[in-house]
Every structure is written in structure tokens, then in C-alpha cells.
C-alpha positions in Angstrom: 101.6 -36.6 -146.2 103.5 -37.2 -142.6 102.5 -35.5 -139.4 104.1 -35.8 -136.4 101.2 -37.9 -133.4 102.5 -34.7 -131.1 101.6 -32.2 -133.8 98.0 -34.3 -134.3 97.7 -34.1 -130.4 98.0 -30.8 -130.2 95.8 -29.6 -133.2 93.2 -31.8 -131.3 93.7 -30.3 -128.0 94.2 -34.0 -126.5 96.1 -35.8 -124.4 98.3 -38.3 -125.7 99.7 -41.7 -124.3 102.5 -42.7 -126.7 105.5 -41.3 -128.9 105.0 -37.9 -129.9 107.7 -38.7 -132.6 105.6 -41.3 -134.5 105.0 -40.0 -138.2 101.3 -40.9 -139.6 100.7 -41.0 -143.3 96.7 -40.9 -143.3 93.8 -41.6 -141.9 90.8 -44.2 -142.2 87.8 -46.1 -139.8 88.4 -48.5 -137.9 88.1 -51.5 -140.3 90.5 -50.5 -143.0 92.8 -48.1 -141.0 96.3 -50.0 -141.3 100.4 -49.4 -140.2 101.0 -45.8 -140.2 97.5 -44.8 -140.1 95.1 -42.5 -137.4 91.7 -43.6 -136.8 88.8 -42.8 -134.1 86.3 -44.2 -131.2 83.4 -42.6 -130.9 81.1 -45.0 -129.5 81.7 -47.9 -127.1 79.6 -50.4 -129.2 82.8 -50.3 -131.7 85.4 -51.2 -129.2 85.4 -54.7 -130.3 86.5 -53.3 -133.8 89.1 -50.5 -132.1 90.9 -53.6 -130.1 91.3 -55.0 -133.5 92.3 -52.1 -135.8 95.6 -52.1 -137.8 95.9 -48.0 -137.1 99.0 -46.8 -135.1 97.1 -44.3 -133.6 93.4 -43.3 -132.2 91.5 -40.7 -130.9 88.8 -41.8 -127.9 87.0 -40.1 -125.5 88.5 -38.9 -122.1 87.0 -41.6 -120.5 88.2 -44.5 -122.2 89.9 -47.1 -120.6 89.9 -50.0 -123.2 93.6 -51.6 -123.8 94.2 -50.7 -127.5 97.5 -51.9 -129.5 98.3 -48.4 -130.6 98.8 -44.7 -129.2 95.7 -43.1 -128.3 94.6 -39.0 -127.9 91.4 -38.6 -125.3 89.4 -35.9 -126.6 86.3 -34.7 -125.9 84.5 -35.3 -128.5 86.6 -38.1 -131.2 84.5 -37.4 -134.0 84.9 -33.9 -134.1 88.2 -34.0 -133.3 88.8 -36.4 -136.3 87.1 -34.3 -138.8 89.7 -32.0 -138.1 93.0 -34.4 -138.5 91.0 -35.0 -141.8 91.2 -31.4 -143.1 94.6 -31.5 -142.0 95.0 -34.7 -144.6 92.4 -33.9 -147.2 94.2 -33.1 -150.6 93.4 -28.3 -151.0 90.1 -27.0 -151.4 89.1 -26.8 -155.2 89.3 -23.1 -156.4 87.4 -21.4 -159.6 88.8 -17.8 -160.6 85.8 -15.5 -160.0 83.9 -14.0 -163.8 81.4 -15.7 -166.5 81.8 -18.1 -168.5 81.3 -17.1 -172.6 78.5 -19.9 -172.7 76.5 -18.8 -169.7 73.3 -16.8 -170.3 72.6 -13.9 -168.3 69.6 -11.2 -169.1 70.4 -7.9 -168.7 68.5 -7.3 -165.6 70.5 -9.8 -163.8 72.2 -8.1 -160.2 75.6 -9.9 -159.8 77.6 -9.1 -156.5 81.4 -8.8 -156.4 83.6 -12.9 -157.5 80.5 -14.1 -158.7 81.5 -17.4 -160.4 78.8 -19.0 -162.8 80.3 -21.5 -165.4 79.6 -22.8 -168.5 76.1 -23.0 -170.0 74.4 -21.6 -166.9 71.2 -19.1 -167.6 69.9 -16.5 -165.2 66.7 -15.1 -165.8 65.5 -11.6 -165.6 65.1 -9.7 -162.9 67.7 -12.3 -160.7 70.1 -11.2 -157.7 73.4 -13.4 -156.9 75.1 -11.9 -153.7 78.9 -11.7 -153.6 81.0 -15.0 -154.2 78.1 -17.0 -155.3 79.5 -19.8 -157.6 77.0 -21.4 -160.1 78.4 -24.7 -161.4 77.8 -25.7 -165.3 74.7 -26.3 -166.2 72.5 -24.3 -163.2 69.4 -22.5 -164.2 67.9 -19.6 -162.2 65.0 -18.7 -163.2 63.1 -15.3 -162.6 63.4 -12.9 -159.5 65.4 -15.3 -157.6 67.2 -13.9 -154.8 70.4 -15.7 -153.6 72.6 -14.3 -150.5 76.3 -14.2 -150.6 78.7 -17.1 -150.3 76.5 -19.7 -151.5 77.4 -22.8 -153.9 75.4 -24.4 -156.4 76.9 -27.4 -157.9 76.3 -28.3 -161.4 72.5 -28.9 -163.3 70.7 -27.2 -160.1 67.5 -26.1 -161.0 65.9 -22.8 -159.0 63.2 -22.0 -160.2 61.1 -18.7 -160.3 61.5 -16.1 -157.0 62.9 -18.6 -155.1 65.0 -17.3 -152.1 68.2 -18.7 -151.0 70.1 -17.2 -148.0 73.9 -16.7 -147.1 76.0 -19.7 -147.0 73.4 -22.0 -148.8 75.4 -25.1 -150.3 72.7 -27.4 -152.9 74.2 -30.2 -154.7 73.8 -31.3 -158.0 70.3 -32.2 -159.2 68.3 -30.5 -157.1 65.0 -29.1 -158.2 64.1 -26.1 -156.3 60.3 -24.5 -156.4 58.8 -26.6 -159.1 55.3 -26.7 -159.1 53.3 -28.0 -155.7 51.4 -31.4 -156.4 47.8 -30.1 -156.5 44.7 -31.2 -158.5 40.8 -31.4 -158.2 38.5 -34.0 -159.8 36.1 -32.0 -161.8 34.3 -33.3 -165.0 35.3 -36.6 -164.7 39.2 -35.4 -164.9 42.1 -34.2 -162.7 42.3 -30.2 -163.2 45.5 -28.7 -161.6 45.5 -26.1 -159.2 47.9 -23.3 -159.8 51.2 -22.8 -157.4 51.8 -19.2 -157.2 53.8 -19.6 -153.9 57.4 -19.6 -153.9 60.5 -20.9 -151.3 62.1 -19.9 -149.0 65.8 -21.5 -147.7 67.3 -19.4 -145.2 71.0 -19.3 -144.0 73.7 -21.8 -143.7 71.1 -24.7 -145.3 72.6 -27.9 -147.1 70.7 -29.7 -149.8 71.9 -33.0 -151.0 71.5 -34.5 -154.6 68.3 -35.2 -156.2 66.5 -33.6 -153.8 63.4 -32.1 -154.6 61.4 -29.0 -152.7 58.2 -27.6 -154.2 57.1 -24.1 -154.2 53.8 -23.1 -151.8 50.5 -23.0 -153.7 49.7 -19.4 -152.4 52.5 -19.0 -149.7 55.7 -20.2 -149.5 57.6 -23.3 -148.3 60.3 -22.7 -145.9 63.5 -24.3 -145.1 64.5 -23.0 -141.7 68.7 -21.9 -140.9 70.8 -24.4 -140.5 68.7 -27.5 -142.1 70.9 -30.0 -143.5 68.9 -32.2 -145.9 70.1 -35.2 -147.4 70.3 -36.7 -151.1 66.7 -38.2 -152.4 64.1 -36.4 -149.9 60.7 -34.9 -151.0 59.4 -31.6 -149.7 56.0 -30.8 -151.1 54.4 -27.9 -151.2 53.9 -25.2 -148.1 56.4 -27.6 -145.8 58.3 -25.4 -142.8 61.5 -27.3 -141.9 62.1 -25.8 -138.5 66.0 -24.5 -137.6 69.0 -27.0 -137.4 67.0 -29.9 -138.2 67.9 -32.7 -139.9 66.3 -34.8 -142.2 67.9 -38.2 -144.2 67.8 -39.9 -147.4 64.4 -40.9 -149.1 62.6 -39.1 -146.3 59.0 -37.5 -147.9 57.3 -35.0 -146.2 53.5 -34.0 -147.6 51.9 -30.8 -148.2 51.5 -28.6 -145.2 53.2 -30.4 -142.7 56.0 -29.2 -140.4 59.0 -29.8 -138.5 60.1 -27.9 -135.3 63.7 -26.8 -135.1 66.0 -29.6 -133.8 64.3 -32.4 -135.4 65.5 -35.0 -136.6 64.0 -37.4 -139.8 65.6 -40.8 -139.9 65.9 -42.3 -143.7 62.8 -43.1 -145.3 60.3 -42.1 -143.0 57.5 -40.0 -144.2 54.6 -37.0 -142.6 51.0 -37.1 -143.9 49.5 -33.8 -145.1 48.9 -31.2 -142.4 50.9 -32.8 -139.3 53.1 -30.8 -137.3 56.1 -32.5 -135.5 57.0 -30.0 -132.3 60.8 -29.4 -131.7 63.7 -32.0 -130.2 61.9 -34.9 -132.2 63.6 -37.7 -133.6 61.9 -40.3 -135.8 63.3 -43.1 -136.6 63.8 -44.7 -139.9 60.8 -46.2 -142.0 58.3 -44.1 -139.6 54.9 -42.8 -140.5 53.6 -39.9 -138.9 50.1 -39.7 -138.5 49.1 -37.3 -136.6 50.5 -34.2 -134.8 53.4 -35.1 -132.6 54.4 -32.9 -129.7 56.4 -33.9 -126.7 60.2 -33.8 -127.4 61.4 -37.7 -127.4 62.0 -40.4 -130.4 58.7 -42.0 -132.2 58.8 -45.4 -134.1 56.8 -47.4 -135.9 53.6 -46.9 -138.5 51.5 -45.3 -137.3 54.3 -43.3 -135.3 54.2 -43.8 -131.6 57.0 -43.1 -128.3 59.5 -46.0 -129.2 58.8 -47.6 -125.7 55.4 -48.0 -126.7 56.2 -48.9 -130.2 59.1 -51.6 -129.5 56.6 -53.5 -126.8 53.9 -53.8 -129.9 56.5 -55.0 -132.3 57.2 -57.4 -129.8 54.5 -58.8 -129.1 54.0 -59.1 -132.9 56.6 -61.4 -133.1 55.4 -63.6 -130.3 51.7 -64.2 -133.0 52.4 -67.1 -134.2 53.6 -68.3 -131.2 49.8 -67.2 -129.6 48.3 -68.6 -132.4 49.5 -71.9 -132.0 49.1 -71.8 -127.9 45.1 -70.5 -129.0 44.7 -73.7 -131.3 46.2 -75.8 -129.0 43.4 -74.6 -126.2 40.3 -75.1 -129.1 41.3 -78.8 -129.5 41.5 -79.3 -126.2 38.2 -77.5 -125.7 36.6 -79.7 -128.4 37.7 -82.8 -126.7 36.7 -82.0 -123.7 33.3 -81.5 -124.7 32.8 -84.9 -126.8 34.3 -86.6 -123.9 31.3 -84.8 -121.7 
């Protein structure tokens, strides 16, 4: 597919420096971008890479100044800009004609709104809702008295189980195990007795779910996934959690029982709450962080225990330097020593 650099430009709303005229034939980063090609600076730290990109053409920010060997947009804001030059280039939108599949299983009871989709081999249990233009890919179980709002996708083999609650606009990728039981036991008679989950969840509008994620139902009340959280693949959500709005939270994250998130928080990959901790809004922790206890003043936290990454990054430094001490500290205990036999 051809489009004209003017035509980009303008679609962008930026301002270019070069031929309007030039035809470009896709898009790609930086690295792999070659003749004929549109790619994107977003952050300065990259211009290294931009000077020596193959693409004909980039989009940077307004304030860019760096001498590149192609034509160049200013925008704003280059990554959203480029998200939209790749809609423009992405092959259609997959389409599915609303109606059931002849395999799917659907009780009797079941409510379903107006170009409902749900494909092959998907079962709805009794006593269900699915709003208008929900689409249920092959394979997705619903159990009992769900309740899911209209517009939202569930990929194939998605799990939801019993009176879960999904709002409007809810997109959950494939894999995802939705209000399975909460991880609770207690140790009576020499043996682990489980503690029923009667709770259920709650994910409210305009939420994204990635693959293999997993979110557990409350043990009395429910766990709640705030609008506008976008969770990524491979994160753990045990039971009676509240994901605050517009958060964010990335892969192999684990958050334990009763914690919570305010809105605007974001959870770097593979960082992980203790029970009962609440994280107050406008947080970011970084990757591989442990929070221990509650954290409260908006900022970015580091480190295990979690701390203010000024705070943390000095300790980690001065880690390093150990052995360093060590060997300065040995050093002064032999002198010591000699000193004394010589006295």
C-alpha cells in the first residue's frame, strides 16, 4: 500500500520538511524501517538509532532539531501520531457475521442482546446476560449469572466463571481465567481445610486483559477491576484485589489478597504486593519491586522492600561498593594487628 508523505502529514496534523510527493509503502521502528518506509522518534535517548535508520520518512516531536537523512513530520506527540499512520497501513479489521454457532451450548435462560456472536463450542450457563455485539470466540465458557455489557470481545478458551460481571467495551484475551476460586485455607487437624469463595468480580468498562491472566473471585465480596485498567499477559490477581481506574499493570506482575491499587498506577513487570497493602494513586513501581507496606505519596518506588527510587538507587549503590568496603575493612584489621605486636 502507497500513501502520499503530504497525505501522512496531514492525517497526522504535522508539519512536514520534505517532498509531499514521496510515496511510502509501510511502516516499521527505527532498526528495521528501510527505503520506502515511515518510522518514529519518540524519545531523545533513540536518536543515535534515528540518525541511522534506513526509513524515508519520520515523525518527531516539534522540538526536534537532530539532522536526520530522511523527511521528517513534528508532531506533538510521535507515538500517537504513528499508531495512527499504522491503522492507515494495517491489513481491515477481522469481521464475524453476528448469530450462534450449531456447536455452541446455550441454556434456555440465557439473555442475548441484539449481533451477539458466540462461535463454535462455546457454553453459556443459566441464568447468563450478553449485551448487544458481544462476540464470544470458540471455545469460551460462561458460567452462571454472568452479566456482560455491550460491545465486549472474548477471544477464544476464556473462562468466566460464575456471576462474574464484565462491563461495556471489556476486551479479555485468550486464556484468561476469570473468578476462579480465591486461594484460601486454614490448618486444622493436622491438614489444610479450604475456605469457601462465595464472592464474585467485578471488571468495569473499557478494561483490557491480556493472555493467561488470571483474577480470582472475593471470598465474601468481590474483586474489582476499576475502568479503564489495561492488564497485561501472565499477571495474578488474587482474591478481594481493587485495581483502581486507568491503571496499568505488566506482565508476571502478582498482586495478593486484599491489596489495592489507586487509579493511575502503574505496575512494572514482575513486581509483586503483599496481602492487605494499599498503593495510593499516581504510583509507579518499577519492575522486580516488592511492596511491603502501604505506599501513599504519588512518586515511583524501587527496590525490595519497595522504597522512593532516590532512596532506593543510593542503597543499591552503596551495595555495590561491599566488597570494595570489605577489602578497605580488612586492610585496617591487619594494620591494626601489626600495630599492636609492634607495641
Amino acid at each position: 500500500m502507497n500513501r502520499r508523505l503530504g497525505d501522512i502529514a496531514a492525517l497526522v496534523e504535522g508539519r512536514l520538511v520534505g517532498d509531499p510527493d514521496r510515496m511510502i509503502s509501510g511502516i516499521n521502528d527505527l532498526m528495521h524501517a528501510t527505503s520506502g518506509q515511515i518510522s518514529f522518534l519518540a524519545n531523545t535517548r533513540y536518536a543515535p538509532a534515528a540518525r541511522a535508520s534506513l526509513a524515508d520518512a519520520m515523525l518527531v516531536p516539534l522540538d526536534c532539531t537532530l539532522a536526520l537523512n530522511c523527511a521528517v513530520i513534528h508532531v506533538a506527540n510521535p507515538s500517537a501520531a504513528f499508531a495512527k499512520v499504522v491503522e492507515w497501513y494495517a491489513p481491515a479489521p477481522l469481521s464475524w457475521m453476528p448469530g450462534v454457532h450449531p456447536t455452541a451450548v446455550i441454556h434456555p435462560s440465557v439473555v442475548l442482546g441484539r449481533d451477539v456472536f458466540v462461535g463454535p463450542h462455546v457454553v453459556v450457563e443459566a441464568g447468563s446476560v450478553l449485551g448487544d455485539r458481544v462476540h464470544c470466540g470458540a471455545g469460551v465458557y460462561i458460567g452462571h449469572e454472568c452479566k456482560i455489557g455491550p460491545e465486549t470481545f472474548l477471544y477464544p478458551r476464556v473462562t468466566l466463571r460464575e456471576r462474574t460481571l464484565l462491563g461495556a467495551r471489556v476486551r479479555i484475551h485468550s486464556g484468561v481465567v476469570i473468578g476462579s476460586d480465591g486461594f484460601g485455607y486454614e490448618f486444622q487437624g493436622g491438614q489444610h481445610v479450604k475456605v469457601p469463595q462465595v464472592g464474585y468480580v467485578q471488571i468495569d468498562d473499557d478494561v483490557e486483559i491480556g493472555a493467561n491472566t488470571t483474577i480470582d473471585r472475593g471470598r465474601f465480596d468481590k474483586t474489582w477491576i476499576q475502568q479503564g485498567v489495561k492488564i497485561d499477559n501472565l499477571v495474578m490477581i488474587a482474591h478481594n484485589v481493587v485495581v483502581g481506574a486507568h491503571s496499568i499493570i505488566v506482565a508476571q506482575c502478582g498482586l495478593s489478597g486484599s491489596s489495592s491499587l489507586g487509579s493511575h498506577v502503574t505496575m512494572a513487570g514482575q513486581s509483586a504486593l503483599v496481602g492487605h497493602v494499599k498503593v495510593g494513586d499516581k504510583i509507579t513501581i518499577t519492575g522486580w519491586t516488592a511492596v511491603t507496606k502501604n505506599l501513599t505519596g504519588p512518586g515511583i518506588y524501587r527496590g525490595a522492600p519497595a522504597k522512593p527510587i532516590k532512596e532506593a538507587m543510593e542503597i543499591e549503590a552503596l551495595t555495590m561498593r561491599l566488597p570494595e568496603v570489605y577489602e578497605r575493612l580488612r586492610a585496617l584489621e591487619k594494620k591494626a594487628e601489626g600495630d599492636s605486636k609492634t607495641v
